[in-house]
N, C-alpha and C positions, 0 to 999 in steps of 0.2 A: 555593248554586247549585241551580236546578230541576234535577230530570235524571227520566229515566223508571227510578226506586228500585220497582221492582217484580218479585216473584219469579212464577215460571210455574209453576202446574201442570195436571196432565192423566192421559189415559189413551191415547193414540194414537188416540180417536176425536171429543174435542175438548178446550179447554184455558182455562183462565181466568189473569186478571194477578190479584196479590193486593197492594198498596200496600206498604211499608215500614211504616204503620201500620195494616196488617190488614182491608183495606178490597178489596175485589173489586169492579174497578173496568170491568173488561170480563170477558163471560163468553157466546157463541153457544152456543142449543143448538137441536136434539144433538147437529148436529155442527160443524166446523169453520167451514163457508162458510154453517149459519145466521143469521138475523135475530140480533142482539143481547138477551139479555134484562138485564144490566149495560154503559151504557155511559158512564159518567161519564168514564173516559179521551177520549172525542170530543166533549161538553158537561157541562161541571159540574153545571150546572143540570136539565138535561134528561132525561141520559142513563141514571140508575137507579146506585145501589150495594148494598149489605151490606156493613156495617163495624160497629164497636164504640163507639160512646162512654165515655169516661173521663174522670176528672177530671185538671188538669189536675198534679198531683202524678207521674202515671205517668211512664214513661220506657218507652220500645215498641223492642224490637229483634228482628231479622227473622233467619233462616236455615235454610238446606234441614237435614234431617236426614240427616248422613250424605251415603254417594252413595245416596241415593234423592230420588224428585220430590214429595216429601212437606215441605210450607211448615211453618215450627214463628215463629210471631210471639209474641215473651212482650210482657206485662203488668205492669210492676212497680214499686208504691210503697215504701216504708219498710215499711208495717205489710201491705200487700197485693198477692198476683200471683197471674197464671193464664196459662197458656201456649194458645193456639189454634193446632190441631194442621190443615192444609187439604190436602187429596188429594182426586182422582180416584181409584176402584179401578179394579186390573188388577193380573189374575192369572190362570196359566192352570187352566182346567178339565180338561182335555185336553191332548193331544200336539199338536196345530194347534187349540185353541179356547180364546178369553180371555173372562174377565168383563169387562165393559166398559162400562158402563153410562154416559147420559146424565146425570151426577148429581155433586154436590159434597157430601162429608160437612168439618162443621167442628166438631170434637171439641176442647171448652173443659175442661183438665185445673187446676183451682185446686190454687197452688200452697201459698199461705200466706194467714189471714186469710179475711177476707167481703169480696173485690170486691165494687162497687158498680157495674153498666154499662148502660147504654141500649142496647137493641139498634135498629139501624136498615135495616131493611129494604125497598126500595126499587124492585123489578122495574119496566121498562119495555120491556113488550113489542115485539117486533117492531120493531125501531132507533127503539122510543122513539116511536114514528107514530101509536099509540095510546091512549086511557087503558086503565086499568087497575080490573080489582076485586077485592076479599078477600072472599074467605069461607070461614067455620071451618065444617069437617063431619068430625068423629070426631076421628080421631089426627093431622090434617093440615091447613095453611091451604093451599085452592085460589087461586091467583090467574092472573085469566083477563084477554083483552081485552074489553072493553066493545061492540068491534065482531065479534068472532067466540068465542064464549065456549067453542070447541073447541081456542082456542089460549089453552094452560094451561099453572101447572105446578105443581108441589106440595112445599111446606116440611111437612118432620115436625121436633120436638123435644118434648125433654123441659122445654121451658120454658115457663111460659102464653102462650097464643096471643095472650091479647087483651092482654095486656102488650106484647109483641113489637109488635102491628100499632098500640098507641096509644104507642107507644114511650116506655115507661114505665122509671123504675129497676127491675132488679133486682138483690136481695144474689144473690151465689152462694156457694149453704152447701157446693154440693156439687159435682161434677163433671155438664156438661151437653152437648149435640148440636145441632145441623142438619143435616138431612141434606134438599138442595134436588135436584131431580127434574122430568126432561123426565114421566116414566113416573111413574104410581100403583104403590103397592110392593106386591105381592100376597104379601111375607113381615112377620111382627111386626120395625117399625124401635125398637128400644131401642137402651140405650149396650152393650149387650154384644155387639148384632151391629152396633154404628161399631169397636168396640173387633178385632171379628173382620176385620173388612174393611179396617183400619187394619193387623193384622199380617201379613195377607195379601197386601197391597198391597206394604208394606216390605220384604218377603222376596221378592215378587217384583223390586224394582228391585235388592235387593242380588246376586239372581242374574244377572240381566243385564250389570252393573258385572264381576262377578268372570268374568263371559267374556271381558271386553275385556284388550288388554294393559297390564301395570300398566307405571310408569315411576320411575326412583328422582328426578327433579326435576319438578316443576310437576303431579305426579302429579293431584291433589285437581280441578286445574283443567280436567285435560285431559280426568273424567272429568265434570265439570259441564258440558264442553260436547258431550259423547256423551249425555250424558242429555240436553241439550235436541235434540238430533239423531233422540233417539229420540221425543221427543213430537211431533215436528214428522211423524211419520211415521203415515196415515191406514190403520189397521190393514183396514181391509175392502178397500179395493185394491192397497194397495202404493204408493198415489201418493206423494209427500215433497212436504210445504209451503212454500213461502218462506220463512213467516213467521205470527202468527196473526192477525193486527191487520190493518186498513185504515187509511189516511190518516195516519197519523202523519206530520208533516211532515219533509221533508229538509233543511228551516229554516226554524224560526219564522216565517209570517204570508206567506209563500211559498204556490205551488200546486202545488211538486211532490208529492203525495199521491196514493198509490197501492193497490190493493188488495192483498194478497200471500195472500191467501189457495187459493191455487191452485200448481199443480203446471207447474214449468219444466221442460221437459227439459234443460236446461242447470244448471239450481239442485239439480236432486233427480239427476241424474247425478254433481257434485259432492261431492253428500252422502253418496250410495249408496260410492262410490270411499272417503271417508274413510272409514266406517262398515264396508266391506271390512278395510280397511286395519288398525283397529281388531279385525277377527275377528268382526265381527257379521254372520256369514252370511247370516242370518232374512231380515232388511231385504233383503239384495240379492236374495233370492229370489224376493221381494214383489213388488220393486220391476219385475222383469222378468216377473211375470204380469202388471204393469198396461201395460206396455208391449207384451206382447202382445195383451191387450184393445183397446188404443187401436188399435192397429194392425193388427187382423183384417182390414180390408178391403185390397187391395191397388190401389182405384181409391181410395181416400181421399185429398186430401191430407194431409202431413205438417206440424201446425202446429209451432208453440214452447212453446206451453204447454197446459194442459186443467185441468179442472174435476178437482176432486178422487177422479169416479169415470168420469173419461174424459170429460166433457162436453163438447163442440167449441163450442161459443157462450157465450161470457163477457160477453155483454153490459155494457154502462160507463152507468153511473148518476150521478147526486149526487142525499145527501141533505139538501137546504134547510134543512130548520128542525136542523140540528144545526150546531149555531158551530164544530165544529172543535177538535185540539187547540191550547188556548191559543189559540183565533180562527183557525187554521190553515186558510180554509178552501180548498176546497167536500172535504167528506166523501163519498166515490165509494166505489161496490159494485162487483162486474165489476169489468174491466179492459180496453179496447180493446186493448191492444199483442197480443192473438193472432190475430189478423188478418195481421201482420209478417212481411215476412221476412227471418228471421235466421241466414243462412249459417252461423255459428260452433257450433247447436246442435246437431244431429246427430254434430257429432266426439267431443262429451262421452259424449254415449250409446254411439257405434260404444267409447270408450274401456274404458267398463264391459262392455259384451257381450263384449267380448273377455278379460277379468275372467272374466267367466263361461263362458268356454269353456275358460280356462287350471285353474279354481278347481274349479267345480260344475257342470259339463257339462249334467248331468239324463239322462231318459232317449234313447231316441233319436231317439221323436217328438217330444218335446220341441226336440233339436239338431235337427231337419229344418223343425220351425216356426219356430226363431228366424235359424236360416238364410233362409230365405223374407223373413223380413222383414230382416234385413240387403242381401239382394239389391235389398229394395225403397228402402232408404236410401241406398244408394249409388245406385241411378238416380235420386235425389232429388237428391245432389249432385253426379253429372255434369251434372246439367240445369241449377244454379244455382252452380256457383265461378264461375262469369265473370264474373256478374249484380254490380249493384252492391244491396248491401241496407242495410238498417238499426244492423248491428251489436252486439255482443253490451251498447249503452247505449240499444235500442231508441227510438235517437234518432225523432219522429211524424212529421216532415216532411220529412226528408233521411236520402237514400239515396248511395252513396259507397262505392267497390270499399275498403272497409276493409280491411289488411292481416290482423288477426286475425281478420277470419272467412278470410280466405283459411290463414291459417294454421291454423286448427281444421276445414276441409277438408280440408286436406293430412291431418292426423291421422284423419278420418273415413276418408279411402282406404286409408293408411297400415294401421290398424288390421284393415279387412277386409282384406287383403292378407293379412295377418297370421293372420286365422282362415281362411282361404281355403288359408293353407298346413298349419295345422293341421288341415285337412279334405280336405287331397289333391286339395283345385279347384285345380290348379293353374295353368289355362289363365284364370280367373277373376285370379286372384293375380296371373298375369303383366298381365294389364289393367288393373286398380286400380294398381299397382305402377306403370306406366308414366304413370298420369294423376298420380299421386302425386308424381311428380318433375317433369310438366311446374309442376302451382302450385309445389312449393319452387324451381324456377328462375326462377318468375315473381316468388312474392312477392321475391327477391333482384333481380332484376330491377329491378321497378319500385317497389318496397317501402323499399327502400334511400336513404334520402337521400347523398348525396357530400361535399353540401356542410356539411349539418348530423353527419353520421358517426354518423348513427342509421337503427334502422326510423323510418317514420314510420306515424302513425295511419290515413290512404289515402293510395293512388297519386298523386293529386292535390292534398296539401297537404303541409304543414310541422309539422302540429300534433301533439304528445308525446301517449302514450296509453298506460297503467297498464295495459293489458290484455296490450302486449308482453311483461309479464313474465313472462309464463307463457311465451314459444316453449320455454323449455329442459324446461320441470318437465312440456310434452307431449312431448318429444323431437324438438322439431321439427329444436334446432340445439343442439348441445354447449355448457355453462355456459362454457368456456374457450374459446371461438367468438370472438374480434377484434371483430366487428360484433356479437353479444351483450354482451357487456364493456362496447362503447361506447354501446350503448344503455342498458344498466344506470345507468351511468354520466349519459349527457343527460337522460335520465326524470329520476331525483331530482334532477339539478340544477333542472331546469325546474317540475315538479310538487311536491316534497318543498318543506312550507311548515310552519314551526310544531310540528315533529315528526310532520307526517301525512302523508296524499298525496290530491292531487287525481284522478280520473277523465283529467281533461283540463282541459283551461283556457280552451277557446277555447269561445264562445254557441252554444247548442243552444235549441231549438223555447221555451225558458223562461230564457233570456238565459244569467249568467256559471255558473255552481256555486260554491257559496257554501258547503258543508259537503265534509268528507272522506268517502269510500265507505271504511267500514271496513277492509272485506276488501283494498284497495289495497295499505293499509298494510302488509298480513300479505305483501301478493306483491313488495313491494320485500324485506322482511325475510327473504325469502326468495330471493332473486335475489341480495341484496350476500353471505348466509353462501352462493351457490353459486359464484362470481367469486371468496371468497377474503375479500371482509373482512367476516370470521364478530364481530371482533368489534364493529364497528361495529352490524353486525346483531343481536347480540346487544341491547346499550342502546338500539336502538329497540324490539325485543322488548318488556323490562323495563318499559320507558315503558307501552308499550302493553297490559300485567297491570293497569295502575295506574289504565286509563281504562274499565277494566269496570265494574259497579254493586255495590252492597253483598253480592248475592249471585252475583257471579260474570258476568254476562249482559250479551250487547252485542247493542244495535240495530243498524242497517243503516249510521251514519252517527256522527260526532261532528263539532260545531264545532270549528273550532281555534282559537279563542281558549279558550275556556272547558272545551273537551272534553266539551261535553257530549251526552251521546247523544240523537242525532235519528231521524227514519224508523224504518220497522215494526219491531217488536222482540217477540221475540226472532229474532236473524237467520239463519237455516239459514248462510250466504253467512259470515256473521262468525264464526260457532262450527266449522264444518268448516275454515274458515282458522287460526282458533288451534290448531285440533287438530296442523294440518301443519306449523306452521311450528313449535308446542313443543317435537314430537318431534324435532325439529333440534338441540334445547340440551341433550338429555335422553338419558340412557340406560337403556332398558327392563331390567326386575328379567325373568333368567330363574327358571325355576321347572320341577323335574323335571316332564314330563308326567302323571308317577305322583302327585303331591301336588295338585294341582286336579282336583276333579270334572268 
């Protein structure tokens, strides 16, 4: 079965895929929401790689090192192996300052025997829109575009160049490098400074890992998907990714393809919450200067999502001459849906601030600035619960009083009410407080079907919607609530297909859904162990370890037939949901505070 068999790595300032057979198949630099300089994952043909040739005697197998974000792909015949070691560095310099460089080291440690490999190197500049040139000058091959020969970037190794660039065999007698680069390196690049920046990189993730909570079941997994949580996260302002990919489709030969490269407030509120949750402070700290930055002006409006370093214009693109994955096309940059309005967003965030007034306060100008801007989100959403919007499936054409954004309002009020009392506004609190209960009477109100003995998805229809599952796990309505139960209940009747779950079922702006949204799955499994049948929940759980990739990682989406992962990957949305929903089956290893550093 095809599936997206590729492991990620990074440094929090941008991240490349690396194949199951050792091939880096996408790679932006230097950062994140750059042009492409690998993008074979969106045309085979087109799109650029770096990978290895071998003969066909090898047998290639893939896995992280450890809990670090360090790829280890071995090489191995009968008489011949080498293992390729693939990082980003990052590591701190300082008490707030990281090395972080634009740059992928790929350190080839021969294990046994004279490998025999072609190396194949393959840059395509700027999503591939360009050609390309080589040229050797000193210790490094420059390769530039043909149409701006400013946009460059530079391979060091310890292997001959013009071998590399005429893609020749070589034996490997000995242990060898690449070390590829947005920047010209102004220190000597040998193996003994890959080899420093390789153990300095490792000690950095292992440090990281041993801040989080360990757990005595599913431990390994829970923390594979903290560590993509944490590359997902754009160290210079705090923002949280989606995702690092564009267009990967949400099923083959379809149009649903999306950019994700960009910061949700609803996705990275999410994330920031489990990454809390987990003890990783740092992130949440980050994450609330960037949301101060976004939100300095108090005439602005309040969009859904922003550019990685606060950008308000995400313009929406296709790229033509790229076929797409597996013909999936059109391949799109930007992303229109910020533009939307998406009622549900701001309760996520009000969710976490409140996090952070309980957690890490800051100083006191600090609390009087993020005050300020809470004042300003909640007159954002007096001005819009009523409104009908787009909803948290940023449906493009249709607008519709959705019940869950009406219910992630009620939590955005709910919430400041909440630090309103923690702050001694008390006259504030009683206001919020009071609008707070008119939406929870409304959404029961008219939210309520009688007939069907569920929420339903809007006010004005019938249709089931995966999103419900979350009223309990915001607090909107206690797990042992009659009308929660029964809704738990009609959702996977209606939705649960194949051991997955649908979004919804009913045609949006691109007809029926045709694939499962990952993370659905994780909030039913999460919904039936809070109602009681833990262990029903449980074997959908299990099921769902099983539909991960070779190393641990799930996209945004699986078929149900086949299970095989579809849309952008790796998914902030699906790794922050296995995070929560693990910890449900698991029970966390205490540990004196006196024995961790």
């Amino acid at each position: 079965m095809k599936n997206l068999d590729y492991g990620i790595i990074g440094n929090c300032r941008t991240a490349a895929l690396v194949s199951k057979g050792g091939s880096i198949d996408w790679l932006c630099l230097p950062d994140f929401d750059s042009p492409s300089i690998f993008a074979k994952l969106l045309d085979k043909e087109k799109g650029g790689s770096f990978h290895f040739e071998v003969s066909d005697e090898y047998s290639i197998r893939q896995e992280y090192h450890g809990n670090t974000n360090i790829l280890l792909t071995r090489f191995e015949s009968p008489e011949n192996g080498f293992i390729v070691f693939d990082y980003m560095p990052r590591y701190r310099t300082s008490e707030l300052r990281h090395y972080m460089p634009p740059e992928i080291h790929r350190y080839i440690r021969v294990i046994k025997g004279k490998p025999v490999v072609r190396v194949i190197y393959d840059p395509k500049i700027n999503y591939a829109r360009e050609e390309v040139k080589h040229e050797i000058s000193g210790n490094y091959i420059k390769t530039y575009s043909a149409e701006d020969s400013e946009d460059k970037i530079y391979l060091y190794s310890s292997m001959d160049f013009e071998k590399v660039l005429n893609r020749e065999e070589i034996e490997l007698t000995e242990h060898h490098f690449f070390l590829l680069s947005y920047n010209q390196k102004l220190i000597t690049v040998d193996t003994n400074r890959i080899l420093l920046e390789y153990e300095r990189t490792k000690v950095y993730w292992f440090n990281f890992v041993n801040r989080s909570r360990d757990y005595l079941q599913y431990d390994a997994m829970i923390k594979r998907s903290l560590l993509v949580l944490k590359l997902l996260s754009y160290q210079s302002s705090g923002a949280m990714l989606a995702a690092v990919t564009t267009s990967l489709p949400e099923s083959i030969g379809e149009t649903r393809n999306w950019d994700y490269r960009f910061c949700w407030l609803r996705d990275a509120s999410m994330s920031i919450d489990t990454l809390l949750f987990m003890k990783q402070k740092t992130a949440a700290e980050r994450f609330i200067g960037f949301v101060k930055h976004i939100m300095k002006s108090r005439e602005e409006k309040i969009q859904i999502m922003y550019g990685i370093r606060g950008e308000r214009e995400l313009t929406e693109e296709t790229l033509d001459h790229l076929s797409g994955y597996e013909n999936s096309r059109p391949v799109r940059i930007g992303n229109a849906a910020y533009y939307q309005e998406q009622n549900d967003s701001i309760g996520y965030l009000l969710d976490v601030i409140y996090k952070y007034y309980l957690y890490f306060p800051g100083t006191l100008d600090e609390v009087e600035e993020i005050w300020e801007i809470i004042k300003n989100l909640v007159r954002s959403v007096m001005a819009s619960w009523r409104k009908p919007d787009r909803s948290i499936w940023e449906f493009r054409t249709r607008e519709k009083h959705f019940v869950f954004s009406k219910v992630m309002s009620w939590v955005a009020l709910d919430r400041a009410s909440l630090i309103a009392n923690l702050l001694q506004r008390d006259s504030y609190a009683a206001k919020w407080r009071h609008e707070a209960d008119l939406i929870k009477a409304e959404v029961h109100e008219k939210g309520w079907n009688q007939e069907l003995q569920c929420f339903t998805q809007a006010y004005d229809n019938t249709d089931y919607d995966s999103s419900l599952l979350l009223m309990q796990f915001y607090d909107f309505i206690e797990p042992g609530n009659e009308r929660y139960v029964k809704t738990v209940k009609a959702i996977k009747e209606n939705l649960y297909h194949e051991g997955l779950m649908y979004r919804y079922k009913s045609e949006d702006d691109f007809g029926l859904p045709s694939s499962s949204f990952t993370i659905c799955t994780f909030w039913l499994i999460e919904a039936l162990f809070m109602i009681g049948e833990k262990k029903e929940a449980r074997a959908i759980f299990e099921k769902m370890i099983s539909y991960s990739n070779h190393v641990g990682l799930y996209s945004e989406d699986l078929d149900f037939k086949t299970k095989r992962q579809l849309g952008n990957f790796p998914q902030a949305y699906s790794h922050l949901a296995f995070i929560n929903t693990a910890v449900l089956f698991s029970e966390e290893k205490q540990l004196s505070k006196f024995i961790r550093p």
